[in-house]
C-alpha positions as a Markdown table, in Angstrom:
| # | Residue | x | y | z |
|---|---|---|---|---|
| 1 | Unk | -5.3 | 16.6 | 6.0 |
| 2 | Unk | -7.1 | 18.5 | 3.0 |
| 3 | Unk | -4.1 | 20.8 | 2.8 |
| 4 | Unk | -1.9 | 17.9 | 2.6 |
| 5 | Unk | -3.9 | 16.4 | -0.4 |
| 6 | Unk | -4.1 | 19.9 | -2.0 |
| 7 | Unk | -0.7 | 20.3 | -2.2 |
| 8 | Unk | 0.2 | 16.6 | -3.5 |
| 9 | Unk | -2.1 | 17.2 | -6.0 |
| 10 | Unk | -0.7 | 20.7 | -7.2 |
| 11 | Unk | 2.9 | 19.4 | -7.2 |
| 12 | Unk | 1.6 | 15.9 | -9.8 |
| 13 | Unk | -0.3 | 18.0 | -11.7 |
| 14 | Unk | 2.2 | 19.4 | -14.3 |
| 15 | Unk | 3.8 | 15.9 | -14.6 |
| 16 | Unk | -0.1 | 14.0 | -15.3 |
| 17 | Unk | -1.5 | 13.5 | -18.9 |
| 18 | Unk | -4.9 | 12.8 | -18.9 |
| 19 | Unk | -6.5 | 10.4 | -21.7 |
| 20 | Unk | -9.5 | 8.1 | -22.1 |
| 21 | Unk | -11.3 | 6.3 | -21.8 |
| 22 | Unk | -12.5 | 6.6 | -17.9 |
| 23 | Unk | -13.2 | 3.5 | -16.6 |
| 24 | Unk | -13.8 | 3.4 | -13.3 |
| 25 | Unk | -15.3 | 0.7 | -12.1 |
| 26 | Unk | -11.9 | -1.7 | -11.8 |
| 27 | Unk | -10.5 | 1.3 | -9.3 |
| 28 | Unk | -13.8 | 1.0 | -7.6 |
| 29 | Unk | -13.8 | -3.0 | -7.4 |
| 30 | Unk | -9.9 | -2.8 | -6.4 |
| 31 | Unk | -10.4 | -0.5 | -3.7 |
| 32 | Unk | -13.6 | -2.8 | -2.2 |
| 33 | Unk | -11.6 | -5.8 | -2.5 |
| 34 | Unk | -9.3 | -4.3 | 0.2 |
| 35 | Unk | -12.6 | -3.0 | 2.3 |
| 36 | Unk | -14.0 | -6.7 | 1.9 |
| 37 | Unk | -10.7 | -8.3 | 3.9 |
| 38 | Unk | -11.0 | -5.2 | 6.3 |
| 39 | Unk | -14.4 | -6.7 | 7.2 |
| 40 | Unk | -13.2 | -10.7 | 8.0 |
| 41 | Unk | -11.0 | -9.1 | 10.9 |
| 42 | Unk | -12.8 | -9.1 | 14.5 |
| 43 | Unk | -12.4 | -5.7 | 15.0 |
| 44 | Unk | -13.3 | -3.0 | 12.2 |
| 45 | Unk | -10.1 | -1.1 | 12.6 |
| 46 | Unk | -9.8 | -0.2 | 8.8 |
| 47 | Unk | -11.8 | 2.4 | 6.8 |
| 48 | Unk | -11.4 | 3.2 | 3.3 |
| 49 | Unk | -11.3 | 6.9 | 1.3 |
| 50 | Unk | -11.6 | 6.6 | -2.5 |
| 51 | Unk | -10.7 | 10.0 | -4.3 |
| 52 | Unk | -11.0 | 9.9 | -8.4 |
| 53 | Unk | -10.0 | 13.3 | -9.9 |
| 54 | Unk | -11.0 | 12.8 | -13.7 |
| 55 | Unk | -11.5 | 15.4 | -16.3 |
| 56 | Unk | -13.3 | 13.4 | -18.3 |
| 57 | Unk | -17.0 | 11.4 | -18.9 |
| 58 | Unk | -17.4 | 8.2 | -17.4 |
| 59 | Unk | -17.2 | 5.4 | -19.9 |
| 60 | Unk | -18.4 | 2.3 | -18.5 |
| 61 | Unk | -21.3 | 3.9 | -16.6 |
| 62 | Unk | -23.0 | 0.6 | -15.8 |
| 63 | Unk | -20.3 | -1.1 | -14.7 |
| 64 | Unk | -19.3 | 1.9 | -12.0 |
| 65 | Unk | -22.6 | 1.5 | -11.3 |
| 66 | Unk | -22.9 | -2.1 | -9.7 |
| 67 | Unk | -19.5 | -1.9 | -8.1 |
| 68 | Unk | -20.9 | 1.4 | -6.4 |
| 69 | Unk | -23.5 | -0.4 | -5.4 |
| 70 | Unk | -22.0 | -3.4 | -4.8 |
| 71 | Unk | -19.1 | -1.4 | -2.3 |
| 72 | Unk | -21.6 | 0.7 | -0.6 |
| 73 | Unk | -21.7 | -2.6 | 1.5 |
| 74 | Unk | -18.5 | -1.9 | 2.8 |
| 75 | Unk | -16.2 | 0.4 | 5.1 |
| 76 | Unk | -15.4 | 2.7 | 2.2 |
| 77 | Unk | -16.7 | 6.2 | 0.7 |
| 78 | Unk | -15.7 | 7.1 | -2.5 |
| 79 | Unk | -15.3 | 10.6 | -4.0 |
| 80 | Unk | -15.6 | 11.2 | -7.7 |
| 81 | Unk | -14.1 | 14.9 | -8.6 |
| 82 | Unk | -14.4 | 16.6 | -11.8 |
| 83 | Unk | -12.1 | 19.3 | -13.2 |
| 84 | Unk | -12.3 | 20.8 | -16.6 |
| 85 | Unk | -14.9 | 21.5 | -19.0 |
| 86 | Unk | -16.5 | 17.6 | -19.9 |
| 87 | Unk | -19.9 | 17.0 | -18.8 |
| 88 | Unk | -19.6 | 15.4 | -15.3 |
């Protein structure tokens, strides 16, 4: 559950550096590749979460923005979350 992710996250954080640039879209078109195959079974079984945690400004905005597009398609939701000060 959401404590479960809460606490995974707490116990990475002091080990993660964070750098740029933030490139999303290959994450995005990764994670849709795996929804797309979900989608050739018979029976939709297989949903997909997507959770980005950046603290940072998206650098290839246009390209996040077809494969958004592009997955909303497909059995998957993704959840961009921003911490720090950058403009989200």
């Amino acid at each position: 559950g959401v404590e479960g992710i809460v606490q995974a996250y707490s116990a990475c954080l002091p080990h993660i550096r964070f750098y740029g640039p933030t490139n999303f879209s290959p994450i995005v078109n990764h994670v849709a590749r795996f929804a797309a195959q979900a989608t050739q079974q018979e029976a939709a079984s297989q949903y997909f979460i997507l959770l980005i945690i950046t603290d940072g400004v998206i650098s290839d905005m246009d390209e996040t923005r077809h494969a958004v597009v592009q997955a909303s398609k497909l059995p998957m939701s993704i959840i961009i979350v921003g911490v720090g000060n950058a403009d989200f």
